[in-house]
C-alpha positions as CSV (number, residue, x, y, z in Angstrom):
1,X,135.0,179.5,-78.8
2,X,133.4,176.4,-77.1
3,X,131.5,176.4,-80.6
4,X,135.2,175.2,-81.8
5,X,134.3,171.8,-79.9
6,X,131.4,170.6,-82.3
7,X,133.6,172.2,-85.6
8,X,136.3,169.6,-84.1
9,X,134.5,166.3,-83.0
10,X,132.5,166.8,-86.2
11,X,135.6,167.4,-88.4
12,X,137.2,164.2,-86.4
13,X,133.9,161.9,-87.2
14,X,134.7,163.3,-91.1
15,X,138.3,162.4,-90.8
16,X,137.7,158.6,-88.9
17,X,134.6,158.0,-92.1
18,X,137.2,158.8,-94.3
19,X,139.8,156.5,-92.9
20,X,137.4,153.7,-92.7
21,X,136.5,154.1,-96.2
22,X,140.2,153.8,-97.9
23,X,141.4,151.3,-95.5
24,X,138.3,149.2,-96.8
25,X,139.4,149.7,-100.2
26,X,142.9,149.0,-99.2
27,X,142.4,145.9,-97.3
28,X,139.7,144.3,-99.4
29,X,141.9,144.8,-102.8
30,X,145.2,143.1,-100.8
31,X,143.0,140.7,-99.7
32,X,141.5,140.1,-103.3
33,X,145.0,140.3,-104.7
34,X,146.4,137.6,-102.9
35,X,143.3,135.4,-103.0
36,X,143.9,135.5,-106.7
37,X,147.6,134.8,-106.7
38,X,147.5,132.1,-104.3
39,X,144.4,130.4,-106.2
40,X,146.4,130.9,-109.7
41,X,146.5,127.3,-111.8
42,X,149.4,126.8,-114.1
43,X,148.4,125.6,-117.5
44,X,149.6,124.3,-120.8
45,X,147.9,126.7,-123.2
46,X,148.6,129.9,-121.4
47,X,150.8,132.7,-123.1
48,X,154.8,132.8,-123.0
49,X,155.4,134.4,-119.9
50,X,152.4,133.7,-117.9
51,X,152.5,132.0,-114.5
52,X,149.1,131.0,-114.1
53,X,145.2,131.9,-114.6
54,X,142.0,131.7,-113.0
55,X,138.2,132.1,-113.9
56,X,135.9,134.1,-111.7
57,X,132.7,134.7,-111.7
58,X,130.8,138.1,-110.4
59,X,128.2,140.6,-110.6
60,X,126.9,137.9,-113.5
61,X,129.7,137.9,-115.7
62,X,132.9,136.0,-116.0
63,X,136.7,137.3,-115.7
64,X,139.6,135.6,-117.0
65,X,142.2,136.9,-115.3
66,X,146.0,135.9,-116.4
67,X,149.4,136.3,-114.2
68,X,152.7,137.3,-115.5
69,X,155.7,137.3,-112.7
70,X,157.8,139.6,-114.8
71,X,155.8,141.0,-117.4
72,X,153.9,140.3,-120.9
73,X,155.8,140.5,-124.3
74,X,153.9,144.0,-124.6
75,X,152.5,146.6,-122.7
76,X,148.4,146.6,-122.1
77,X,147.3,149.9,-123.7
78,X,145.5,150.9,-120.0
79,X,147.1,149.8,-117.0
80,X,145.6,149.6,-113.7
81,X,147.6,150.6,-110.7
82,X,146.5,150.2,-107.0
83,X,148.8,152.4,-104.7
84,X,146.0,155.5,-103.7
85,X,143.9,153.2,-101.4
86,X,147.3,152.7,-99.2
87,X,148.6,156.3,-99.4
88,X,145.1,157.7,-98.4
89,X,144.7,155.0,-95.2
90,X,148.3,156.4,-94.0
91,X,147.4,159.7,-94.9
92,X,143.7,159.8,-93.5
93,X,145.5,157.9,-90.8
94,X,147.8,160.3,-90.0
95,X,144.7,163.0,-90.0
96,X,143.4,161.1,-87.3
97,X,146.5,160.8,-84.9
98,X,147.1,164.5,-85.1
99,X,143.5,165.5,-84.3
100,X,142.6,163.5,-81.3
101,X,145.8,162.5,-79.9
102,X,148.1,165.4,-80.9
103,X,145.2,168.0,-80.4
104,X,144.6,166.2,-77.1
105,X,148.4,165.4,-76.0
106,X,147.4,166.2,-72.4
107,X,144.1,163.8,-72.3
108,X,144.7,160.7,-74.8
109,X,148.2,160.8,-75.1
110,X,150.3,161.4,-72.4
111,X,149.9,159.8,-68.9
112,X,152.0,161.4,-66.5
113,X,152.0,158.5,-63.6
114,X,153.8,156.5,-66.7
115,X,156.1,159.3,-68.0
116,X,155.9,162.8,-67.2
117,X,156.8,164.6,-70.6
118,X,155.5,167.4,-72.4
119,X,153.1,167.2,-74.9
120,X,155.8,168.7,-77.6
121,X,158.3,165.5,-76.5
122,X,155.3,163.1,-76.7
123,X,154.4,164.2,-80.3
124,X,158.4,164.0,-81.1
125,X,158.5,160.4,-79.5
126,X,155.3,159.5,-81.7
127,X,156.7,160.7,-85.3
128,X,160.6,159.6,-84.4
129,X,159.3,156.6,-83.6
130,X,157.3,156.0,-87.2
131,X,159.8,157.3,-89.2
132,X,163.0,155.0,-87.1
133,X,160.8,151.7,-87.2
134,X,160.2,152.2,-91.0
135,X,164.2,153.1,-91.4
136,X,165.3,149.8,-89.5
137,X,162.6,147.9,-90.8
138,X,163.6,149.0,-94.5
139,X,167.7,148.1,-93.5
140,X,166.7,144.8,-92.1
141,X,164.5,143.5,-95.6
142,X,167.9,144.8,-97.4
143,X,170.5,143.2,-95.2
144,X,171.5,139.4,-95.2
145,X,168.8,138.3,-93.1
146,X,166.4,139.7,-95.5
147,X,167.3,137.0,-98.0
148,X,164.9,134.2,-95.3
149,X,162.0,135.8,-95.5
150,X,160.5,133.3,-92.5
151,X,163.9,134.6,-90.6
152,X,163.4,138.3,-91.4
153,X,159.9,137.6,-90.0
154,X,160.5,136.4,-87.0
155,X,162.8,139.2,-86.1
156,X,160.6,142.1,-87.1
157,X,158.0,140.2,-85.0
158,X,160.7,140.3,-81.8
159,X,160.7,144.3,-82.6
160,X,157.1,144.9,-82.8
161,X,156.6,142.8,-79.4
162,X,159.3,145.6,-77.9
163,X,157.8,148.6,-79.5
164,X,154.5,147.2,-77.6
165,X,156.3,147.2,-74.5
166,X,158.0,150.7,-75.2
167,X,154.9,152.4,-76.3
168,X,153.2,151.3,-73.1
169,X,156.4,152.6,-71.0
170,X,155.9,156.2,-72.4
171,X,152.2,157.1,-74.2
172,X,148.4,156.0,-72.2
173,X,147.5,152.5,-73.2
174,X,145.1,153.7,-75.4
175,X,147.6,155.9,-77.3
176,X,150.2,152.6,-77.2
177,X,147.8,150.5,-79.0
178,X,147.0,153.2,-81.2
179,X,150.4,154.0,-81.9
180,X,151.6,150.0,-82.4
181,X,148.7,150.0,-85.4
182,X,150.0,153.4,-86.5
183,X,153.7,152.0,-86.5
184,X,152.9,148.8,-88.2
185,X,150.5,150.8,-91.0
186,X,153.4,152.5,-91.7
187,X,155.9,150.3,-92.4
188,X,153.1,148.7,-94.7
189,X,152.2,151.6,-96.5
190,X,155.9,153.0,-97.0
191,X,156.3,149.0,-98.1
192,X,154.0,150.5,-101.0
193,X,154.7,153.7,-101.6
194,X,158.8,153.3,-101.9
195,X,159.5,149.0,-102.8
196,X,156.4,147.8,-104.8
197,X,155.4,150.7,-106.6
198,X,159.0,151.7,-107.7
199,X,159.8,148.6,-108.9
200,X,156.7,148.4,-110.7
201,X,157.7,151.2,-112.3
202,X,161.5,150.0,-113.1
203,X,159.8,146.9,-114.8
204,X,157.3,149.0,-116.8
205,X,160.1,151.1,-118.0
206,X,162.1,148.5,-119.4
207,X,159.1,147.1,-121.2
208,X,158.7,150.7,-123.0
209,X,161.9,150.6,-123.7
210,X,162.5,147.5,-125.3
211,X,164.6,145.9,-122.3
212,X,164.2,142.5,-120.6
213,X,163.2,143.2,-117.4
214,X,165.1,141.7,-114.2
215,X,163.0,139.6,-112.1
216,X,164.5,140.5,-108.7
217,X,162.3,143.6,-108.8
218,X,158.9,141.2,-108.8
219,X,160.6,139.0,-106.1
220,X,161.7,142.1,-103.4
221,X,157.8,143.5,-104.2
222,X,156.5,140.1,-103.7
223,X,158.7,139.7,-100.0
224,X,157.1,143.5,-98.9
225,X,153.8,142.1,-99.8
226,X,153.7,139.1,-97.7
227,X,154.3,141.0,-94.9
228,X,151.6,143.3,-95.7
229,X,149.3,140.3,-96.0
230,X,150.4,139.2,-92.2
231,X,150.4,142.9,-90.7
232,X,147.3,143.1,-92.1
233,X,145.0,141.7,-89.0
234,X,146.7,143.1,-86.6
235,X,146.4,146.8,-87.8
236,X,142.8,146.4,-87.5
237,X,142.4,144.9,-84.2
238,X,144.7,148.0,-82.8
239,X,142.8,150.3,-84.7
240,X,139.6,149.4,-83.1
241,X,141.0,148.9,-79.8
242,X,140.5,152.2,-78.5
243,X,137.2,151.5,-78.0
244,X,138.0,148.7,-75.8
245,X,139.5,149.3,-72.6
246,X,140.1,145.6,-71.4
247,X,142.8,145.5,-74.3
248,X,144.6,149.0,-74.0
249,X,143.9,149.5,-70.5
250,X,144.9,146.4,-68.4
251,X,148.3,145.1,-66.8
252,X,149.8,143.1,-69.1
253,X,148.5,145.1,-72.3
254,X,151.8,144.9,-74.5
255,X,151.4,141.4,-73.9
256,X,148.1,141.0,-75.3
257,X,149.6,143.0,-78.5
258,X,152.4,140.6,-78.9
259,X,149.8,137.6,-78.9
260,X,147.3,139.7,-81.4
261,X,150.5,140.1,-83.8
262,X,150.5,135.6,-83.4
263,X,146.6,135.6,-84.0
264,X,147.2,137.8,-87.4
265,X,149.8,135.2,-88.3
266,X,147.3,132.2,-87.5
267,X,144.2,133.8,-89.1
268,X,145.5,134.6,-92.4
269,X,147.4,130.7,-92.7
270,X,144.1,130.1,-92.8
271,X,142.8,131.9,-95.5
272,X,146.1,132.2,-97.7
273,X,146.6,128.1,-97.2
274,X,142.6,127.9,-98.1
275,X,143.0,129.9,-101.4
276,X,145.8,128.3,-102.6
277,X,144.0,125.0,-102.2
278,X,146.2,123.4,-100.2
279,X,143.7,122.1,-98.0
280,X,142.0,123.7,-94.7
281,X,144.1,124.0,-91.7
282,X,142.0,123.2,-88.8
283,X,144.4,124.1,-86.5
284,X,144.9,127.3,-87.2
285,X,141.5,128.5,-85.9
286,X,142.4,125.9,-82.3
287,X,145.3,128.4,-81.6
288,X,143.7,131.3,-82.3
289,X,140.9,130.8,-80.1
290,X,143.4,129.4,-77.5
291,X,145.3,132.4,-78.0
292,X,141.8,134.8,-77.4
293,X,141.4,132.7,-74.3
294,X,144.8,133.8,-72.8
295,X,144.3,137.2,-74.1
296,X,140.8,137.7,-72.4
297,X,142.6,135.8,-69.1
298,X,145.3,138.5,-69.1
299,X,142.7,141.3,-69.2
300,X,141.5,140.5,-65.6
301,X,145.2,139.6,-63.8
302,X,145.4,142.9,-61.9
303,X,148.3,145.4,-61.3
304,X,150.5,145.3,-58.2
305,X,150.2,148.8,-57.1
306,X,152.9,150.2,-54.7
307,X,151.0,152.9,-53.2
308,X,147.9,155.4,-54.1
309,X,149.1,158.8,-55.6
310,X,146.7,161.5,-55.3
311,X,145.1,163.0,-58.4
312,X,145.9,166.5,-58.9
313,X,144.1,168.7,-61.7
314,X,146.8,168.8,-64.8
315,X,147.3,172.7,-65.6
316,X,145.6,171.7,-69.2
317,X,142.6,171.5,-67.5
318,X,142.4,173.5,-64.6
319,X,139.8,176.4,-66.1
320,X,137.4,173.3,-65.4
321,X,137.4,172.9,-62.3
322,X,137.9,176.7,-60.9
323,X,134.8,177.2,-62.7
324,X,131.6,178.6,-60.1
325,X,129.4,175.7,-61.6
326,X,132.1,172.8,-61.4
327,X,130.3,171.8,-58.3
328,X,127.2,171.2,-59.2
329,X,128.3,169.4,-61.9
330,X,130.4,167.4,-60.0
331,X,127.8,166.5,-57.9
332,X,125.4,165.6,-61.4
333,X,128.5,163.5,-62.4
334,X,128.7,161.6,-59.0
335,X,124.6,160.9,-59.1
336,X,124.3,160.2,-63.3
337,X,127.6,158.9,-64.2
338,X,129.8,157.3,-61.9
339,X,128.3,153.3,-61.4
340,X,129.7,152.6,-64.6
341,X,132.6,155.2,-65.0
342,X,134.7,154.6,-62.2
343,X,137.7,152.0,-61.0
344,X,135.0,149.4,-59.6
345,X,131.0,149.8,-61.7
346,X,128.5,149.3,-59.5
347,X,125.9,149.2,-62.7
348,X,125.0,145.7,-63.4
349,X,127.2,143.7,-66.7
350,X,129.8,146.6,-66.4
351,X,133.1,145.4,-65.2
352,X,134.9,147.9,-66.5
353,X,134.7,151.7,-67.3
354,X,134.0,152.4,-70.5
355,X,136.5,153.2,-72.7
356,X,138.6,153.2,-69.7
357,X,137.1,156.9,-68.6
358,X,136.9,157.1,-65.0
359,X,135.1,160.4,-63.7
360,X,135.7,160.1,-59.8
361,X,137.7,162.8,-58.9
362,X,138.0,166.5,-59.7
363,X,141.4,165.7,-62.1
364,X,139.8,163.0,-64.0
365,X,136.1,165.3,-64.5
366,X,138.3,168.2,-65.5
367,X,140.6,166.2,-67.9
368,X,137.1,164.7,-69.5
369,X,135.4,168.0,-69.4
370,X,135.0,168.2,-73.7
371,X,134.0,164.6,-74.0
372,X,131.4,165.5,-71.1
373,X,129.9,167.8,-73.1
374,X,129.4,166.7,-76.5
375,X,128.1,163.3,-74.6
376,X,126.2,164.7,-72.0
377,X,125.9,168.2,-72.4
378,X,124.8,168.8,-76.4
379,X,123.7,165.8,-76.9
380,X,122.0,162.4,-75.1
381,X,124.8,159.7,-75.9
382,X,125.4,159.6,-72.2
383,X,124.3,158.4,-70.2
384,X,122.6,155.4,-72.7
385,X,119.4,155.3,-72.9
386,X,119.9,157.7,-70.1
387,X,119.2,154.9,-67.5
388,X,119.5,157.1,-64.8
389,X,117.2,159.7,-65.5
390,X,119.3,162.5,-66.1
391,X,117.4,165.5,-66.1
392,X,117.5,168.4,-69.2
393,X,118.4,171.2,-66.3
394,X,121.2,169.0,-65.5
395,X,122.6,168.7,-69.5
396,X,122.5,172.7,-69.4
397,X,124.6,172.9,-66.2
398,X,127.0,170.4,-68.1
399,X,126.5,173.3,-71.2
400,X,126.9,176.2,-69.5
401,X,129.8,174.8,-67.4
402,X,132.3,174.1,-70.2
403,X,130.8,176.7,-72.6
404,X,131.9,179.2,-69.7
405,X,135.0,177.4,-68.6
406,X,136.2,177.7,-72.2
407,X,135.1,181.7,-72.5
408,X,136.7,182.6,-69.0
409,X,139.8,180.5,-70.5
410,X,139.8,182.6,-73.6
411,X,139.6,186.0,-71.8
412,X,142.4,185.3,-68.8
């Protein structure tokens, strides 16, 4: 069964390529979309209907490409639509949440010394929570307030800043930036999947059938869209955060998301004020790098701890460390690992653990024990460049440690 560890980090490497690759095509054809409406010219000779045009050139040819806000007197014999590059982001997405942090509730997404749930309530908490933001979300674009969209955005920024603050009050830092990127992903791909695309669909209807269609539909798909084009930043910057425990893993971490959601908003003036050649706003990239400054300050201002609770073994992951050669690997661990993966490095240009993964004690060896393997134990990731020496006997003990742990696990 301890086989079933490479079948799942290999089938989670397959899953994360795959999500890469359609968020690339999702991002890059929003962010080619509203390049080209934003850089649109109005002119006199274009076609009843139109809004505005553009000339590109690329791959040694030239495009003409035409805009109409409603629609053209006539239906285009083919018609391109651009929706599966968002449902397969969400979906791939999705893959992703339920293989590492689902499948590894107990490790990457609960932390007991935050909120001592079950892994069945954190899962519950995680897809509640997805499904409610996009619900309130979805009410507020429909109610009054939705009419401003510059007021509507300034509340749903308000609610992502307290979902960052909630998230970190119940999941591992990690899991709450993870989760905030999940949450905002969603509302942007449900933006797609039940506004824009339906009312595509109402205003290619009426063209089949003869009907004048009724602008409103363009202007609610245009409102969703914007906000995609501002969420847009953000959801990247969470998504890669996991890899960076100085954002997920600090004090004041929902406060670093709140000001990452600001950067997102400063970063794409730029661009979006750029392409509709209005000028270049300077200013934008001041605060943002003001705003990086304050974020990478914040990542140092240490917690106020109350007192030091002592680290048990979680039942998860106790097969670890009853094992007859947890030990000896502990003792490999201490001499190979721990200057860099531990609450204060000792290894030179490492002020923090990686990743956040502290192996000190027996809980925190034992919770790490499949990541110790596949980095240590069946393969040479870790240590890198294996700077301090560690020997092949020592990789087998790692092997044969959890290989065995798993078997006796399987047979109790």
């Amino acid at each position: 069964m301890y086989e079933f560890a490479i079948a799942w980090e290999w089938l989670a490497f397959a899953v994360r390529w795959l999500h890469v690759i359609t968020a690339i095509a999702w991002i890059g054809s929003s962010f080619y979309f509203i390049a080209l409406d934003l850089g649109l010219v109005k002119r006199d000779h274009l076609p009843v209907g139109a809004y505005g045009e553009e000339w590109q050139v690329h791959g040694g040819g030239f495009y003409h490409i035409q805009k109409y806000l409603v629609a053209p007197a006539t239906m285009p014999e083919h018609l391109t639509w651009f929706k599966w590059e968002s449902y397969a982001t969400w979906l791939s997405g999705f893959a992703m949440l339920c293989l590492v942090y689902y499948g590894g509730a107990d490790l990457f997404l609960i932390d007991r010394h935050v909120l001592d749930i079950s892994a069945t309530t954190a899962i519950a908490i995680s897809i509640g929570s997805l499904a409610i933001g996009w619900i309130f979300y979805d009410l507020l674009c429909k109610s009054p307030l939705g009419k401003n969209t510059w007021t509507l955005m300034g509340i749903l920024y308000v609610a992502l800043v307290i979902m960052a603050w909630g998230y970190t009050q119940v999941f591992t830092g990690r899991a709450a930036f993870l989760h905030l990127g999940a949450f905002t992903a969603t509302i942007m791909s449900a933006n797609v999947f039940f506004i824009i695309m339906p009312n595509q669909r109402v205003v290619v209807a009426d063209l089949i059938a003869g009907r004048t269609p009724d602008p409103k539909y363009g202007v609610i798909a245009k409102q969703r869209s914007l906000h995609n084009n501002y969420l847009t930043l953000p959801v990247i910057f969470f998504m890669l955060s996991n890899h960076y425990p100085l954002a997920f893993a600090t004090a004041y971490n929902w406060v670093i998301a709140a000001l990452v959601f600001l950067m997102g908003v400063t970063i794409r003036h730029w661009f979006n004020t750029t392409h509709a050649r209005k000028g270049r706003p300077t200013w934008t990239w001041i605060v943002t790098l003001i705003i990086f400054i304050v974020i990478m300050w914040l990542s140092t201002v240490p917690k106020v701890l109350t007192g030091e609770e002592k680290a048990e073994v979680s039942p998860a992951f106790q097969q670890f460390a009853a094992n007859a050669h947890f030990s000896a690997v502990k003792d490999a661990i201490s001499t190979r690992c721990s200057m860099c993966h531990s609450a204060e490095p000792v290894y030179e240009g490492i002020n923090r653990a990686p990743k956040g993964v502290m192996l000190e004690n027996d809980a925190e060896i034992a919770a790490h024990a499949r990541e110790i393997y596949i980095q240590a134990g069946r393969s040479h990731a870790m240590p890198p460049g294996n700077i301090t020496d560690m020997t092949n006997d020592e990789r087998k003990l790692v092997a044969a440690w959890f290989e065995s742990s798993v078997s006796e696990g399987k047979t109790e």
